[in-house]
C-alpha positions in Angstrom: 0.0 0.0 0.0 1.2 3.2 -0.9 0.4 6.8 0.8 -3.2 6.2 2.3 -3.8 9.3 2.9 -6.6 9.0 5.1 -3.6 8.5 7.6 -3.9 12.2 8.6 -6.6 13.3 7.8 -7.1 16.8 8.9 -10.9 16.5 9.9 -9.8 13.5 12.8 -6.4 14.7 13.8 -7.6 17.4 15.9 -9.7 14.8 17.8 -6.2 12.7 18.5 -5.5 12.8 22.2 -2.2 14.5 22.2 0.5 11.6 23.8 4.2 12.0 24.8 5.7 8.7 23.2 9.5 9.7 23.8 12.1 8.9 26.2 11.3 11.6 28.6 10.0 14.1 30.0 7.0 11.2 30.0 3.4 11.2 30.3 2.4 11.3 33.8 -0.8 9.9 35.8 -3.5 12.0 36.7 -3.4 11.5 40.4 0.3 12.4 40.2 -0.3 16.1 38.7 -3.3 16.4 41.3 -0.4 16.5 44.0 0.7 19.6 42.4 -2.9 20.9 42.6 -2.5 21.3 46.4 -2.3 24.3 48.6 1.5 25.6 49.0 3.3 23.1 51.6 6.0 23.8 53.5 9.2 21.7 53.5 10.1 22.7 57.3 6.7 21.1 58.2 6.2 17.9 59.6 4.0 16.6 56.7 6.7 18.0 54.2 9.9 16.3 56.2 7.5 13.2 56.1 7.4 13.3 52.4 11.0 13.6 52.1 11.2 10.7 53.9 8.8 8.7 52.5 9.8 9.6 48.8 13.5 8.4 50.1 12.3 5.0 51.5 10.3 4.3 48.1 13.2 5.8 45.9 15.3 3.0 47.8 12.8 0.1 47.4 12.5 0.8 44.2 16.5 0.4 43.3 15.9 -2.8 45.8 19.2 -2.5 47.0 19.8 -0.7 50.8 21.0 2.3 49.0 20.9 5.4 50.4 19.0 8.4 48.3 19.7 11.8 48.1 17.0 14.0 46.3 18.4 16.9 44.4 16.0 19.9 43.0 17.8 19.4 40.0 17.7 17.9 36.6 19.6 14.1 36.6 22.6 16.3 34.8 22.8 18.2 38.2 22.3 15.0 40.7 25.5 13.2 38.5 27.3 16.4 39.2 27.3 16.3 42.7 27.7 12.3 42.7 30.5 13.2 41.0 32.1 16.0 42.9 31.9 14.8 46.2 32.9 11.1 45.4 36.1 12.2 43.2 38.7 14.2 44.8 40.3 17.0 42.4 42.9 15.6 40.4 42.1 12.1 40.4 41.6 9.9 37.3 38.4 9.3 35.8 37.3 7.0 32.9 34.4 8.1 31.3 33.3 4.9 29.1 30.9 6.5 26.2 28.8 5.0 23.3 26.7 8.0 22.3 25.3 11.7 23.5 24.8 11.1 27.2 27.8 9.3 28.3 30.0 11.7 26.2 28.0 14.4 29.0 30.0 13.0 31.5 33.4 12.6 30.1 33.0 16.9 29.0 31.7 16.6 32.7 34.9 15.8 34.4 37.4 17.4 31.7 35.8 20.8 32.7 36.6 19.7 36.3 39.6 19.5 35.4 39.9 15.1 36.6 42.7 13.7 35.3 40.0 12.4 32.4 40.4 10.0 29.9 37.5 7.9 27.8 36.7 4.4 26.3 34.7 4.5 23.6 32.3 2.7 21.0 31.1 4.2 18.2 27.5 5.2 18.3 24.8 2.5 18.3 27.1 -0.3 19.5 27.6 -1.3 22.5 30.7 -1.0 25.0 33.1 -4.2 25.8 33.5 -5.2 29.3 37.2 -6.1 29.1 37.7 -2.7 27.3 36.2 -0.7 29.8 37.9 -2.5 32.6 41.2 -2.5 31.2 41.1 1.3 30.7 39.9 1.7 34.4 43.4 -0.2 35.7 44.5 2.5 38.2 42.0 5.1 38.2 39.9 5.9 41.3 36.1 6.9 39.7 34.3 4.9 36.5 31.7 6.9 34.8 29.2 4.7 32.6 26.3 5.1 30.9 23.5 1.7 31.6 20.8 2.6 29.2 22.1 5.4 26.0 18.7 7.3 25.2 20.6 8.5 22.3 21.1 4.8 20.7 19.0 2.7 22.6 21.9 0.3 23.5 21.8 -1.3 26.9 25.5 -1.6 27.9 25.9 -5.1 30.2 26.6 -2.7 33.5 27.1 -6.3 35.2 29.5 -7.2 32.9 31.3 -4.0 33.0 31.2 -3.6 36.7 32.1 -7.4 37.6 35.1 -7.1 35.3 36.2 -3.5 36.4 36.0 -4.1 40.1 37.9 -7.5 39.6 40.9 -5.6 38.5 40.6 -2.4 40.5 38.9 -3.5 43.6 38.6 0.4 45.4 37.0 1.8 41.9 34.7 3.6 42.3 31.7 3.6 39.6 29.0 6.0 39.2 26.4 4.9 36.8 23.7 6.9 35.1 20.3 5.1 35.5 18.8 7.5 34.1 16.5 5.7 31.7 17.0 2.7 33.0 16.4 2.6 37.4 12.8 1.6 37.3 12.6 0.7 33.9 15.6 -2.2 33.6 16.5 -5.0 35.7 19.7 -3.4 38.1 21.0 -5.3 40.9 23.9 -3.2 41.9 25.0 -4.3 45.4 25.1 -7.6 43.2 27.2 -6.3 40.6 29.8 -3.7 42.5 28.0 -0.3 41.2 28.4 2.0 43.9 26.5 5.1 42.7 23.2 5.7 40.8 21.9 8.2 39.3 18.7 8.9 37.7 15.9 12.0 37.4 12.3 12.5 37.8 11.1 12.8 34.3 11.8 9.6 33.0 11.0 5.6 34.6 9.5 7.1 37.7 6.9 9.1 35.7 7.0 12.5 37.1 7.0 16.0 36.2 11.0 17.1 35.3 12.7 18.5 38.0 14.2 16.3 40.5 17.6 13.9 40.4 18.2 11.2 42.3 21.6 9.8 44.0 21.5 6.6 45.4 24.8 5.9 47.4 25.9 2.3 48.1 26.6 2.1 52.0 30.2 1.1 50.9 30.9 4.4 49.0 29.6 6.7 51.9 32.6 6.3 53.7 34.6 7.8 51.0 32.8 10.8 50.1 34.3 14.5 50.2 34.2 16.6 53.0 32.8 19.4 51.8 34.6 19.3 48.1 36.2 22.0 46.5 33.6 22.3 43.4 30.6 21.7 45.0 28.3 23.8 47.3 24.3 23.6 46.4 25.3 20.1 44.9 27.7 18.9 48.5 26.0 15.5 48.4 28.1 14.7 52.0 26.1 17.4 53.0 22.9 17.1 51.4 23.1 13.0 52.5 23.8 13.5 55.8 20.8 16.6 55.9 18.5 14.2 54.2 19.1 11.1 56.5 17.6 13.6 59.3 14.4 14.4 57.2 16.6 18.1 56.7 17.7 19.9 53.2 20.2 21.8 53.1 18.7 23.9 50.5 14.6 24.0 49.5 13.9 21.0 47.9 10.9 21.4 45.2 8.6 19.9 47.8 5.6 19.8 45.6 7.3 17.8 43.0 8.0 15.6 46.1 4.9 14.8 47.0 4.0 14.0 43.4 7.0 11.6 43.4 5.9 9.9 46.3 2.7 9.2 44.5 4.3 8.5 41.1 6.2 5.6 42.9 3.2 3.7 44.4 1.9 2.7 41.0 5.8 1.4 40.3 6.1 -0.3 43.7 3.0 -2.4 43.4 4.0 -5.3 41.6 7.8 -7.0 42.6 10.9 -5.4 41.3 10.8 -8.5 38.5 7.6 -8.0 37.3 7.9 -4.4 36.7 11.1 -4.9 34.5 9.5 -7.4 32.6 6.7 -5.5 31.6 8.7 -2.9 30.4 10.4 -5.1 28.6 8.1 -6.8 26.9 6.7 -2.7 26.2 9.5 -1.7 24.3 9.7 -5.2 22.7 6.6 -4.7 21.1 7.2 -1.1 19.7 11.0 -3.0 18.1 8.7 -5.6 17.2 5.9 -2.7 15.6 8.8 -0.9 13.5 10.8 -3.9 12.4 7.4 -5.3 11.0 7.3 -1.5 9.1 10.8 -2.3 7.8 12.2 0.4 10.8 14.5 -2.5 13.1 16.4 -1.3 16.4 19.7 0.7 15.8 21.4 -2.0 19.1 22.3 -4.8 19.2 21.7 -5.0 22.8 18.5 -2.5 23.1 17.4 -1.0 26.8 13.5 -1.5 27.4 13.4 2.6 28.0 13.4 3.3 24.6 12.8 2.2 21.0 15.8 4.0 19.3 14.4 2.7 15.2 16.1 3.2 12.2 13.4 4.1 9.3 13.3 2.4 6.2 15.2 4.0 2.8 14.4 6.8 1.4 12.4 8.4 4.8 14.5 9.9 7.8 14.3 10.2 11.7 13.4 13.7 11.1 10.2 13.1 8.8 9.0 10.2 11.1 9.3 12.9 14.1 7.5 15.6 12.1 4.9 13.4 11.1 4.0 11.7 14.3 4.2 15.6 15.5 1.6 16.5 12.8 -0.8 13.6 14.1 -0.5 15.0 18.3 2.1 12.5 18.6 5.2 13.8 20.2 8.4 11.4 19.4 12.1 12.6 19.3 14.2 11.9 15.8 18.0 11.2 16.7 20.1 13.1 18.9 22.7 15.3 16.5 24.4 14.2 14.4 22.2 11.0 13.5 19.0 13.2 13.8 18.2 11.6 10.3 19.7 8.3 11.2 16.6 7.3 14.0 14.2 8.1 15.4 12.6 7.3 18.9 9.5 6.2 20.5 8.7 5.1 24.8 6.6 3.9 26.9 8.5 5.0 30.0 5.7 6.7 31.6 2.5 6.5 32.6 1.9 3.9 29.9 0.6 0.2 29.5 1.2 -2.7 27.1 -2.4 -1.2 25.7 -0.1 2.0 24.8 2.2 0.3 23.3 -0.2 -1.2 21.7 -1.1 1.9 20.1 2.2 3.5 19.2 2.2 0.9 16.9 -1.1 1.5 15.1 0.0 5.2 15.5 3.2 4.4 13.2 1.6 2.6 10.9 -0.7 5.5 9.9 2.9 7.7 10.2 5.0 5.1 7.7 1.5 5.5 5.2 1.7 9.2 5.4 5.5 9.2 4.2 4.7 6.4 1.5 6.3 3.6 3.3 4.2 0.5 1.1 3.6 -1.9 4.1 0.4 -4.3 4.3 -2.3 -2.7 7.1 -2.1 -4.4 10.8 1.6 -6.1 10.5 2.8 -3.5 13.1 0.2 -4.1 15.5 0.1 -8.0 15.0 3.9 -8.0 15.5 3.3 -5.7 18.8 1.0 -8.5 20.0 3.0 -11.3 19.5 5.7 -9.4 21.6 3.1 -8.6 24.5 2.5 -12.6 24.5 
């Protein structure tokens, strides 16, 4: 079939509900923005140190490891910052392993820090080797790796890496960004020897943007800076030990705390496993929907955050973005320079396997508009037999 163009029509697309199917900021549940309908509260208020608290306790059942969280009014950038800052004393070297836009972040991260910084890489779309990584992290005293790459949609074996880094540098020291993976993938990191995690409100715990999370190993707490020389707001000694106490150092967004606390009951109501297998079998089914369309995963190895798809000849990432845009559907193409290379679709959010479910009746009408010839239903069909 071959431009059906009663794929966007312009007397239904007004009536589409408008959706946010990419990998963050994510669609969020109604009861969760009703928190932020409340009256003002205060943070110094008994209520607001119990949410604090609470939202810590859930943040740390949710990693399922006795971690220790730190809640920064900050976007996941600013929460690996401070992990970074006041885990890494100045001067020290720092392997920053990279596969794509947001692990490069961190390596530009510690080179303006001025760490003794120096990177293992893979080129975009692939994934990073764990003897690699290890090999370059001989010696140095912090690792800085990427779990899920938004960018590529690669899901890099962080046990892999981790086992074989720690094996031959035992008092490493590895930050990880979780960012679209904690609550979304299966991480085990007591298990694995990951002593810092870091994720962010706006994507697998399905809240407004605004918050990052640090979640400190009980290990690694006993070699954090006293008060270190590039941070202040972001002192996570300080901010850890205030937080512990039900105190912040600085005025947390309290109101996006409450929502979180909220947001996290929905996540926390079926076992760790259970969660990570249905967002697995989510994402599956969207890879499933666009390699039916002719669109297969960029990965090898993909995360379940997000379906990072590469469109079929002759149509780019950019003219799948604009057209699902054009239909109320908000999707990302590739981050620069492969904006034409991909493009990207989740279910991170407040989403089902129903949703998913739809993205892929949504990009068939999408692949029609652009003139993709594809037979009606194979999308959706191949999202069900993922789903099962």
């Amino acid at each position: 079939m071959l431009g059906m163009t009663d794929a966007a029509r312009p007397d239904f697309t007004p009536l589409n509900r408008e959706r946010l199917i990419a990998p963050g900021p994510v669609e969020v549940a109604p009861n969760v923005l009703a928190e932020l309908a409340q009256p003002q509260m205060h943070h110094r208020a008994q209520a607001g140190i119990a949410k604090l608290m609470e939202a810590r306790e859930k943040l740390t059942r949710l990693l399922g490891d006795p971690y220790d969280a730190v809640i920064t009014t900050s976007s996941g950038t600013g929460a690996f910052e401070g992990a970074l800052v006041s885990t890494t004393p100045g001067g020290a070297k720092v392997v920053n392993a990279q596969a794509g836009k947001f692990s490069e972040r961190w390596g530009e991260m510690a080179r303006r820090f001025g760490y003794d910084a120096s990177l293992v890489s893979k080129p975009w779309g692939e994934v990073l080797d764990p003897q690699e990584v290890a090999d370059a992290a001989r010696g140095a005293h912090t690792l800085l790796i990427t779990h899920s790459e938004t960018s590529t949609g690669a899901l890099h074996d962080l046990e892999a890496i981790a086992r074989a880094a720690k094996a031959q540098n035992p008092d490493l020291i590895i930050i990880a960004d979780g960012i679209t993976s904690y609550g979304v993938a299966e991480l085990r990191p007591a298990a694995w020897g990951v002593d810092v995690i870091v994720s962010g409100s706006q994507k697998g715990t399905a809240t407004p943007p605004g918050l990052g999370f640090v979640l400190f190993s009980p290990e690694v707490q006993a070699r954090m800076i006293q008060n270190p020389e590039r941070g202040f707001y972001l002192d996570m000694t300080r901010e850890l030990a205030g937080q512990k106490a039900g105190n912040t150092p600085q005025t947390p967004a309290i109101n996006l705390i409450y929502a979180l606390s909220t947001a996290l009951d929905r996540l926390l109501s079926v076992p760790l496993e259970v969660l990570w297998a249905e967002q697995r079998r989510k994402t599956d089914a969207l890879i499933a929907a666009g390699t039916a369309l002719g669109a297969p995963a960029w990965a090898p190895r993909t995360s379940p955050a997000v379906a990072v798809l590469t469109p079929p000849s002759g149509v780019t990432g950019r003219q799948v973005a604009a057209q699902l845009a054009a239909m109320g559907q908000r999707a990302l193409p590739g981050q620069a320079p492969h904006e034409d290379t991909v493009f990207r679709v989740s279910t991170m959010g407040y989403a089902d396997r129903y949703d998913a479910l739809a993205i892929a009746g949504i990009l068939e009408d999408a692949f029609s508009a652009l003139g993709v010839r594809f037979e009606r239903g194979v999308a959706v069909q191949a999202a069900w037999n993922a789903l099962r």
